[in-house]
Backbone as a ProteinNet text record, in pm:
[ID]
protein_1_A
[PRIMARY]
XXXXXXXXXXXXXXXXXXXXXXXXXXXXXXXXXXXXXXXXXXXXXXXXXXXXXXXXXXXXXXXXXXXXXXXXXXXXXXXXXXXXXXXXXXXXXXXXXXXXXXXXXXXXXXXXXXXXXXXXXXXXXXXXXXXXXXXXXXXXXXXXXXXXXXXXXXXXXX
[TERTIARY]
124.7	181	221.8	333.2	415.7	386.6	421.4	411.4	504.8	626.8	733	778.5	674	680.2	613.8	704.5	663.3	559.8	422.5	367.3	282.7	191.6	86.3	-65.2	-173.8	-286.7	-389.6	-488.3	-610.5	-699	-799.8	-912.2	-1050.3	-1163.8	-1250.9	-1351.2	-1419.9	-1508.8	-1629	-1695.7	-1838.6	-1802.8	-1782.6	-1689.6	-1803.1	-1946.5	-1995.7	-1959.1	-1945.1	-1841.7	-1728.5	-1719.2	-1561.2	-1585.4	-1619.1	-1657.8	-1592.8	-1593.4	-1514.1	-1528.5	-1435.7	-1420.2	-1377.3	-1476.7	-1487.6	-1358.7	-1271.6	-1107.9	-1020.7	-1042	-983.5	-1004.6	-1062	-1136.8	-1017.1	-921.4	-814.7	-690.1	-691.5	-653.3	-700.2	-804.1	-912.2	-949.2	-928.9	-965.4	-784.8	-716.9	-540.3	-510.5	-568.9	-549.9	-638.8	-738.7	-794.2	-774.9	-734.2	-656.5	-542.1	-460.3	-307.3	-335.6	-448.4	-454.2	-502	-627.1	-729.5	-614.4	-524.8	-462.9	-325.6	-232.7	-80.6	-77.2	-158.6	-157.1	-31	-32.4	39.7	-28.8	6.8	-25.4	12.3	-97.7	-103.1	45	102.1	241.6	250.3	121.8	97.2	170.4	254	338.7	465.5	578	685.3	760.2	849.5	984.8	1097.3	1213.5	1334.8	1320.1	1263.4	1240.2	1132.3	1055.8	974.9	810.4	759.9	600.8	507.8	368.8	264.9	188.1	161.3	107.4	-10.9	-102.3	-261.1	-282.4	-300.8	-346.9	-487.5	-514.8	-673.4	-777.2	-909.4	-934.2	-1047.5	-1092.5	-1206.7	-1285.9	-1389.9	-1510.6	-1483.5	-1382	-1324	-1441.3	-1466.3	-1512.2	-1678.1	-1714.7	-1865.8	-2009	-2077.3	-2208.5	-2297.6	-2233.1	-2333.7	-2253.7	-2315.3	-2336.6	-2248	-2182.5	-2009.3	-1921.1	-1871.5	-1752	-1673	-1539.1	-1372.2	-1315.9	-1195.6	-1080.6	-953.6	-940.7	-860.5	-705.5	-572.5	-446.1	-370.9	-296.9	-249.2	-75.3	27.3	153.4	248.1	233.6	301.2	416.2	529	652.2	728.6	672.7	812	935.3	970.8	1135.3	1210.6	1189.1	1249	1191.6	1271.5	1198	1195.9	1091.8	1101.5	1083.5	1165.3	1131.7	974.3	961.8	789.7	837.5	932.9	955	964.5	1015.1	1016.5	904.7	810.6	689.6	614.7	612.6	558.9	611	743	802	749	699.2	592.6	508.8	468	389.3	223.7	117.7	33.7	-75.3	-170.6	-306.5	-457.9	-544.1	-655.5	-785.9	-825	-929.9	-1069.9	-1199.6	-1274.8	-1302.4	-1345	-1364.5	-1490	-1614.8	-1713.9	-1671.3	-1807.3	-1813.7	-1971	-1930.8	-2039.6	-2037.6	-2131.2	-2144.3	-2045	-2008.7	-1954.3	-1721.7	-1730.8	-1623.5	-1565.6	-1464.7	-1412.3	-1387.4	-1420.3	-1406.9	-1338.2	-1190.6	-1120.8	-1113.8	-1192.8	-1190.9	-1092.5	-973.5	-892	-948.3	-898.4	-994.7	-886.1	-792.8	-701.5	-672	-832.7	-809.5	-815.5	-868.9	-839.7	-702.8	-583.8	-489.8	-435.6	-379	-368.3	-416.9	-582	-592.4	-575.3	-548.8	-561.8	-349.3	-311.5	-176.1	-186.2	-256	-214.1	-275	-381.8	-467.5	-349.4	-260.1	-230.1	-72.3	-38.4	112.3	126.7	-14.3	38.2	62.4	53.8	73.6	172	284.5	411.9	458.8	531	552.2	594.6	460.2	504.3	413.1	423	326.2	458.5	455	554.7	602.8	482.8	526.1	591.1	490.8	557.6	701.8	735.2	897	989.2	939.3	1042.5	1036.9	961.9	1001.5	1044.8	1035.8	1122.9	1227.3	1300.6	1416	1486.4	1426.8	1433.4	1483	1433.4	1429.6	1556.5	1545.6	1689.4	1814.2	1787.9	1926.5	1940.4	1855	1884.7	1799.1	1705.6	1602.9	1633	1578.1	1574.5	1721.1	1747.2	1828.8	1991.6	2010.4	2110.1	2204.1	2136.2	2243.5	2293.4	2261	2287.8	2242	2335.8	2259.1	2154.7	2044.3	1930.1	1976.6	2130.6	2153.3	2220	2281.4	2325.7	2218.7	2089.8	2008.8	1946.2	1933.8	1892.5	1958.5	2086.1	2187.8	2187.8	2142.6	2175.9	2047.5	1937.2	1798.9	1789.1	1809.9	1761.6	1846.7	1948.4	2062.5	2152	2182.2	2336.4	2413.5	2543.4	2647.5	2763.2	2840.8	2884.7	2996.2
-658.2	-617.8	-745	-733.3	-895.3	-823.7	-953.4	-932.2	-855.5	-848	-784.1	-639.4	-583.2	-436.1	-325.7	-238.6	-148	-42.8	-13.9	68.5	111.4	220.3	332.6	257.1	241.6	184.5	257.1	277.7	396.5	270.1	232.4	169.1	213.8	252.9	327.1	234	228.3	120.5	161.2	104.6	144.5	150.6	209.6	151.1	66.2	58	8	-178.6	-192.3	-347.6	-411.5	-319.2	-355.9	-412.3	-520.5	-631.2	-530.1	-594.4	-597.2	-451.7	-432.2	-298.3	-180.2	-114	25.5	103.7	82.6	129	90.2	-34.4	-137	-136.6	-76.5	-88.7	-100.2	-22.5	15.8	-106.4	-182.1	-326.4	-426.3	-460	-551.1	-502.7	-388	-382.3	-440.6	-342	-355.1	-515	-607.9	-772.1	-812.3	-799.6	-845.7	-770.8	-668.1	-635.4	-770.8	-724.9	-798.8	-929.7	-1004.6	-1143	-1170	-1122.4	-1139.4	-1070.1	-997.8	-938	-945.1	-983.3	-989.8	-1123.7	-1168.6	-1305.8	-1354.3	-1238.6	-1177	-1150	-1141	-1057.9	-928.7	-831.9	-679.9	-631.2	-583.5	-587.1	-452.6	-460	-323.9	-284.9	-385	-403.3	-348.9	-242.7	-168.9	-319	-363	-452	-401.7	-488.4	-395.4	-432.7	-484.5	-549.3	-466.4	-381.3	-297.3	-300.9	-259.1	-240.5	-182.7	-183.9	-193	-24.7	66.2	181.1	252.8	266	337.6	487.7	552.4	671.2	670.8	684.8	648.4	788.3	766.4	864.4	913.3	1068.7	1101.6	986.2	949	915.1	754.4	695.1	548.5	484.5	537.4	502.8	519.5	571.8	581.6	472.2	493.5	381.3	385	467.1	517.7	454.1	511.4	415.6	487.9	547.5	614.3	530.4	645.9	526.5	683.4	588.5	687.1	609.6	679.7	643.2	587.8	484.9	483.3	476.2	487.2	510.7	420.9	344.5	218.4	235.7	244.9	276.6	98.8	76.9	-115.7	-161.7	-209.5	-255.9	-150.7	-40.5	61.2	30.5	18.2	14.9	147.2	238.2	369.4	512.7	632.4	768.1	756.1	829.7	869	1004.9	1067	1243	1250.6	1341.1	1385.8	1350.3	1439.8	1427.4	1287.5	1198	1056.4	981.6	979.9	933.4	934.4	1029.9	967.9	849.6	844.7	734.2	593.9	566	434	404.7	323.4	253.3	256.1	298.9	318.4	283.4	253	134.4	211.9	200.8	202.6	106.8	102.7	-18.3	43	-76.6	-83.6	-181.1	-148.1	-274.6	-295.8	-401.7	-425.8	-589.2	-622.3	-735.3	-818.2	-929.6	-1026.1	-1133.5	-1203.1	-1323.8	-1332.4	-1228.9	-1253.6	-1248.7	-1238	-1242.7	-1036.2	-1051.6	-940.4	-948.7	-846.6	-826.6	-713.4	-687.3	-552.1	-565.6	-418.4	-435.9	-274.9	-365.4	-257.3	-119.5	3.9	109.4	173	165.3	220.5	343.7	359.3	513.8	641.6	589	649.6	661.6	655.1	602.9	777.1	883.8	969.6	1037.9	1048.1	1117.8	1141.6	989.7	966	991	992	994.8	1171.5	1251.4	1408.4	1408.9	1346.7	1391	1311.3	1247.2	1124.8	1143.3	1274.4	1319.6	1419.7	1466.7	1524.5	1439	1310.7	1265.7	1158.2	1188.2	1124.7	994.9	931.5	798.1	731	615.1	525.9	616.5	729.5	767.1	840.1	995.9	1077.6	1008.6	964.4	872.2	741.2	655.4	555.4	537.2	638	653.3	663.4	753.4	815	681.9	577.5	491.7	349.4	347.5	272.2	306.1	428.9	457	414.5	482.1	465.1	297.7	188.6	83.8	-25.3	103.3	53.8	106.5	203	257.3	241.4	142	134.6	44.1	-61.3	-145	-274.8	-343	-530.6	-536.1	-432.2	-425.2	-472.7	-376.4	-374.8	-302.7	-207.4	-106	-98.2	-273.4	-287.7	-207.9	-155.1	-115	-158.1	-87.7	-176.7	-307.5	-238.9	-342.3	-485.4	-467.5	-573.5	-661.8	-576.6	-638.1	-781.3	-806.3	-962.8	-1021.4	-1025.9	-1119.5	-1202.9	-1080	-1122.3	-1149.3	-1081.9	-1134.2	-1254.5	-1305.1	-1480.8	-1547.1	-1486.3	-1590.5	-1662.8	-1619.6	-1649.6	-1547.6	-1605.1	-1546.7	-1519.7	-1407.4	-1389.4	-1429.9
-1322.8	-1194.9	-1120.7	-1097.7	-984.6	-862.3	-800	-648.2	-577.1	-637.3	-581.3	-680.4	-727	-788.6	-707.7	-702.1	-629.5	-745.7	-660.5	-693.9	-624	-687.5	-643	-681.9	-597.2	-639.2	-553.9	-660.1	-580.9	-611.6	-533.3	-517.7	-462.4	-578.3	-571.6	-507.7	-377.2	-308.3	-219.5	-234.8	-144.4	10.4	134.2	275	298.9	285.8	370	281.8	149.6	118.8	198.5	275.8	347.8	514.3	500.1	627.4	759.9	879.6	970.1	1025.1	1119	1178.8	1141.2	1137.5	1075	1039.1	1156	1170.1	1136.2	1071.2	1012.9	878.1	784	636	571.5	590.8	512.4	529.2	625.6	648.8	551.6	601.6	562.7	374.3	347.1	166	111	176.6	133.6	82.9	247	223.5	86.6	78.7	10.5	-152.3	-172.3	-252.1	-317.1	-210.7	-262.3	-247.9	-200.8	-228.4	-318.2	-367.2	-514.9	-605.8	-593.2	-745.3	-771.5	-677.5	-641.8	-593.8	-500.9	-434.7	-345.4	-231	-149.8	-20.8	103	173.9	170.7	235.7	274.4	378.9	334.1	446.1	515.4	618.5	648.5	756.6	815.9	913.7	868.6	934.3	852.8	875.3	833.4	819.5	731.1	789.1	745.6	597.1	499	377.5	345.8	412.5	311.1	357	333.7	349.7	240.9	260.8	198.9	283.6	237.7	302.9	250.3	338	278.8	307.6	251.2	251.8	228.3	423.4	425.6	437	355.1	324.4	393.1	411.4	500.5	509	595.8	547.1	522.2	581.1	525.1	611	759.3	843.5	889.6	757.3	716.9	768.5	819.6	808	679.8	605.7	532.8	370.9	269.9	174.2	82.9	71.3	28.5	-5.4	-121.3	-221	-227	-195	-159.2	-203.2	-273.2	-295.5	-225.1	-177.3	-81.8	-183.6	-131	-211.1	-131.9	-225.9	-112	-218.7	-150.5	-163.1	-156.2	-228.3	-229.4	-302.4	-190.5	-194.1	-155.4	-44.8	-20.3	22.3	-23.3	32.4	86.6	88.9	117.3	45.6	85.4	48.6	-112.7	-148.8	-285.7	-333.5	-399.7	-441.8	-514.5	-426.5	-531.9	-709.3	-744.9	-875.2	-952.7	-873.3	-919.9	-863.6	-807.1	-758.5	-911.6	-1027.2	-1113.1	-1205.9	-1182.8	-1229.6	-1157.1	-1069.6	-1041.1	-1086.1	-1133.6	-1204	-1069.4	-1161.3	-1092.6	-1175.9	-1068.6	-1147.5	-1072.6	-1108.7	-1055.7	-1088.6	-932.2	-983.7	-884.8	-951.2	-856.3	-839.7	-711.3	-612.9	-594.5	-583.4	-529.6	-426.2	-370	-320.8	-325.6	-401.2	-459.2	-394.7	-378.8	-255.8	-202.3	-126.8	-36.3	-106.3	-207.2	-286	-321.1	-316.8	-395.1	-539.1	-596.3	-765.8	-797.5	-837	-862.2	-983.6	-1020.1	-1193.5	-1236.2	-1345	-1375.4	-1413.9	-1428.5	-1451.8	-1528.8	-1599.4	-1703.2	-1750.6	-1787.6	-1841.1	-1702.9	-1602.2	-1461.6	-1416.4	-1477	-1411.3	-1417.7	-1533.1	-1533.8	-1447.8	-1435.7	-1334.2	-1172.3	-1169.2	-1034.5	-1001.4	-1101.8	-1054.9	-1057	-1134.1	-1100.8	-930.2	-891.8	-768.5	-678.7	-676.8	-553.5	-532.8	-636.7	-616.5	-533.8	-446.1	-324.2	-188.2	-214	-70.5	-105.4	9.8	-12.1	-8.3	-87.1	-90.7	21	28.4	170.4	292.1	310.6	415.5	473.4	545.4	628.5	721	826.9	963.5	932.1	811.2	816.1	777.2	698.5	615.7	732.7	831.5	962.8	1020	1051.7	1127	1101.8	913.8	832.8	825.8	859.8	860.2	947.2	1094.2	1246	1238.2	1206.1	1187.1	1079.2	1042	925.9	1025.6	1055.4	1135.8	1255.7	1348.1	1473.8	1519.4	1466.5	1474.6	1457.3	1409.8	1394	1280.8	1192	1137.8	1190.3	1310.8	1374.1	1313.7	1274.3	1179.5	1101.3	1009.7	872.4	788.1	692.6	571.9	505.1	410.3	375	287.2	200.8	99	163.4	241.4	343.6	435.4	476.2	592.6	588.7	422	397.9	423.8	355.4	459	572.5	684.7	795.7	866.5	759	830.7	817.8	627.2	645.2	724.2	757.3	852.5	737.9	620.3	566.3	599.2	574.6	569.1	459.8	461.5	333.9	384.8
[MASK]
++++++++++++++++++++++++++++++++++++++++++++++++++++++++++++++++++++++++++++++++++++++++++++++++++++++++++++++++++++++++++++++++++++++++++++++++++++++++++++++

């Protein structure tokens, strides 16, 4: 998996491993995700270039000693049809934390299943898609098309 491939990743984790603020887990695992395994930041922030999206799950926000699946949606660039959502390449791992370190260990033969359970929830996230759009068509963009918007984001010119 490169840094710049879009895919589907379920990460099976204890919440109470996940430092920091309770409301935040799904931040704070995402980063540490894409830094220990992509060596990237978490791009949980929408930009006209695309984002990083979690489908966070009951119970993320637990005191208690619970392991969920969280579903993390990475490199969206735009909508995707349910029907082609299995065409992404999708991974599953688990996650612990050892002195103080993260350890994501591939889980392979999980991957089938977790792609029949994770094709009901839509690529990129409902809200976040509406306001990646919103953003392409009337935002930092300036109404550029997506295929045009680099262009004029890095500041060349054609």
């Amino acid at each position: 998996m490169s840094d710049d491939t879009s895919c589907r990743v379920a990460v099976y984790v204890k919440v109470t491993d996940i430092e920091g603020d309770l409301l935040r887990r799904h931040v704070t695992l995402g980063q540490a995700f894409c830094s220990s395994v992509l060596s990237r930041d978490f791009r949980n922030q929408i930009q006209p270039d695309g984002y990083d999206a979690c489908h966070i799950p009951p119970n993320f926000d637990s005191d208690k000693d619970v392991y969920v699946y969280f579903l993390f949606d990475i490199g969206v660039k735009g909508r995707l049809p349910e029907e082609d959502l299995s065409q992404i390449p999708h991974f599953v791992y688990l996650a612990s934390r050892a002195q103080g370190n993260w350890n994501f260990i591939p889980r392979p033969k999980a991957i089938e299943k977790a792609k029949q359970r994770a094709r009901k929830y839509p690529w990129g996230g409902i809200v976040e898609q509406e306001m990646f759009a919103e953003l392409l068509n009337h935002g930092d963009s300036g109404g550029v098309s997506p295929l045009h918007s680099g262009q004029f984001l890095s500041g060349s010119s054609s």
